[in-house]
N, C-alpha and C positions, 0 to 999 in steps of 0.2 A: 143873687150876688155870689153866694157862693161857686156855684156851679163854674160861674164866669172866672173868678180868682183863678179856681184850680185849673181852667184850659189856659187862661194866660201864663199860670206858674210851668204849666208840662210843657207851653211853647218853648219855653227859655232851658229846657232838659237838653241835652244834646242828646240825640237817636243813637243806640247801639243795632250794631248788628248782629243778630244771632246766629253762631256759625258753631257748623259741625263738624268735630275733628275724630278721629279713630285713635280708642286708648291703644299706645303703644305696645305690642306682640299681643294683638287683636284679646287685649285683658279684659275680664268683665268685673262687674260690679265696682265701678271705679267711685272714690270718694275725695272731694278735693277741697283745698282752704286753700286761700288767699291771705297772704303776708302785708303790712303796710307801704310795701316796696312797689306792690304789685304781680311779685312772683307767684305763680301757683302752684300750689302740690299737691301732688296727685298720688293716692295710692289705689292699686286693683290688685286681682286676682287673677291667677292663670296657672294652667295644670287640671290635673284630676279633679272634681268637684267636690271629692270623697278625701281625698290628700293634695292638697297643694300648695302652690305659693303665692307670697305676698309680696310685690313690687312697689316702690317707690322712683319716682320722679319730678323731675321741677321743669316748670318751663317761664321765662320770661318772655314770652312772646304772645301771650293769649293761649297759647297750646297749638300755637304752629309748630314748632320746633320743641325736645323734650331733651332733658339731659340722657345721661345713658343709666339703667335702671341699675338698683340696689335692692336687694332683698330684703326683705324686714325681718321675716324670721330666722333666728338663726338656728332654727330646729328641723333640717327638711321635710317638707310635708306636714306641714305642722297646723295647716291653714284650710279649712270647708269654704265651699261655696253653696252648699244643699238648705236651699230658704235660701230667697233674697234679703231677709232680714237679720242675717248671721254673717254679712260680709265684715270686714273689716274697719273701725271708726276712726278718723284723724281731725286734731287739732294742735292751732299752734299755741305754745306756751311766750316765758317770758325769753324778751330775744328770739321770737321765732322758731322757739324747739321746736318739732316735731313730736308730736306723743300719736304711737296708735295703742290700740285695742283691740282683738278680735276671740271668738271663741274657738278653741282650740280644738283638738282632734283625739277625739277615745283614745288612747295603745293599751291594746290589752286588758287590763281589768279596772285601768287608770281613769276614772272619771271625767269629761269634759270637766275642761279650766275657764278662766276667762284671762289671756295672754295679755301682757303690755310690756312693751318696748318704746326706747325715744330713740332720737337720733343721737350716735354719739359726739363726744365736742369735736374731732375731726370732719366731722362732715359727710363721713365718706362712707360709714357703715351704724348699724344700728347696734346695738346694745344685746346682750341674750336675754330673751325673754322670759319673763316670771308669771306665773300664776297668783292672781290676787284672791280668790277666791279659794281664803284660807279652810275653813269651816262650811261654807254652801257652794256646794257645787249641784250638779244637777241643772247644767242651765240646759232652754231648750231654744226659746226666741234670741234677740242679738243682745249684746250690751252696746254700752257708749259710752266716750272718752270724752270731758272739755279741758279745759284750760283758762288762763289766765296770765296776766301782764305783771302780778306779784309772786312768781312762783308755784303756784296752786294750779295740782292735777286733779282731776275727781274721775273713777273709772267706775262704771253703777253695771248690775246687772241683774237680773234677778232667777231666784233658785228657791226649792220650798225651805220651809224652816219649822222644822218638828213633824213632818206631815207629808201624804205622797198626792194629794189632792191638790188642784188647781187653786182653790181658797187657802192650801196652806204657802202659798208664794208668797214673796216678798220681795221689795225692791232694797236692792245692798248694795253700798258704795264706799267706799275705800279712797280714799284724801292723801295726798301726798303733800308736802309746805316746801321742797326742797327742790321743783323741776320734776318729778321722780325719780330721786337717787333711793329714794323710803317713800313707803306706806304706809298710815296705819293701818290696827287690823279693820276690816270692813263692820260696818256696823248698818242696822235695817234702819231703810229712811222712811217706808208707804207702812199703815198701818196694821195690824195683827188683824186676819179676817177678812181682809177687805180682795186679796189675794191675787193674781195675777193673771191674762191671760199668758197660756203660756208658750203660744207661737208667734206672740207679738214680739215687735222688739220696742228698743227706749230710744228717749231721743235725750242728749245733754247740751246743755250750755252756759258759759260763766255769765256770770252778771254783772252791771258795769259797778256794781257797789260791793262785788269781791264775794259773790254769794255764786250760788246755781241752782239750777232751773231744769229740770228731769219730767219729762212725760213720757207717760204708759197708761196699758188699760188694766182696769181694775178685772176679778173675774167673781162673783158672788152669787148669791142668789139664783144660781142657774143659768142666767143667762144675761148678766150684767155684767156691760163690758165697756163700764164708763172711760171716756178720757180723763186724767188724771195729771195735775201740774203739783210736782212736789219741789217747794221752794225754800232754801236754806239765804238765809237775807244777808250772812255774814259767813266766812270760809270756818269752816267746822260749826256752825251752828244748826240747829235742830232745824228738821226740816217741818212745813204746813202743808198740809194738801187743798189744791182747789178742785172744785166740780170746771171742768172745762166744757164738756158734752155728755149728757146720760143718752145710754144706748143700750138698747134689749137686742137681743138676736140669739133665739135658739140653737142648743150646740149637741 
């Protein structure tokens, strides 16, 4: 009966069709969210791999047609594409902000950041970008940005803490309650030891009971590079970790 239910329930789905479009000024590592309107926004990457920049665009069409781009950073070259796992992360907030995230670019003796910008209230330009990553820097794999429909931004990434060893990582995230006009300071949410791989990146997302939802892999014991779901059930609340997937693989 089963079986049966769910072919009669996929009948009554109305079929999409999957169509390929070309990120606008042939951009790569393009990352996009969809608004309740149906608008979607797209941000990529285009430039030097090494220095470059970050684009925005909206399109209400499905991504036939795209508005005209906006830059995100307002730091030129401010933006890698080297790892596909250090592109740039967008989510929409309350009212549809835009928040990105992306890890920034060495200058000089100045340590990779972890950058975030919104969209500003005109519309039309982004915000100058901040370094949230007060105290841990050292990132290597990406961070990630979510959002929420009460105001709550959450930007995670992870960096060591005390230590230059792959076990001494940690996963840090930094909470905003105001759209991000402010951040607190970041605080470590994965557990002391349990450590990070450190060419992976994270994945975030709010939760519909006001909480969020961050997976990464763990890196320990040589070659333990567990999936890893760290869940805060309420906005600033302490986060739990679940086992999602144990995985061995020599490094």
């Amino acid at each position: 009966m089963i079986p049966m239910l769910l072919t009669l329930a996929l009948a009554q789905v109305p079929q999409s069709k999957v169509e390929l479009h070309r990120t606008p000024a042939d951009g790569i590592q393009p990352r996009a969210a969809v608004d309740e309107a149906g608008v979607l926004h797209l941000v990529y990457f285009r430039g030097d791999a090494a220095a470059g920049e970050l684009e925005y665009v909206r399109s209400s069409d499905g991504g036939r047609t795209f508005t005209e781009p906006i830059r995100v950073n307002s730091e030129a070259k401010s933006a890698t594409a080297i790892g596909n796992v250090r592109g740039a992360q967008i989510a929409l907030g309350r009212g549809g902000r835009v928040h990105v995230a992306w890890n920034g670019t060495p200058r000089g003796k100045k340590e990779t950041g972890m950058l975030y910008t919104r969209l500003h209230d005109s519309g039309t330009r982004f915000e100058p970008e901040r370094d949230l990553a007060g105290k841990h820097h050292g990132l290597d794999g990406g961070g990630a940005v979510a959002a929420d429909g009460a105001g709550n931004v959450w930007v995670a990434w992870h960096a060591p803490d005390g230590g230059k060893g792959e076990v001494d990582r940690r996963v840090f995230v930094a909470r905003s309650k105001d759209d991000g006009a402010t951040f607190e300071r970041e605080s470590a949410a994965s557990e002391k030891g349990r450590g990070v791989c450190p060419c992976c990146g994270l994945g975030a997302a709010a939760t519909e009971k006001g909480g969020v939802a961050i997976l990464y892999r763990t890196a320990f014991d040589g070659d333990r590079r567990d999936t890893t779901l760290l869940l805060a059930g309420e906005p600033g609340g302490s986060f739990r970790a679940e086992l999602v997937d144990e995985w061995r693989v020599p490094t």
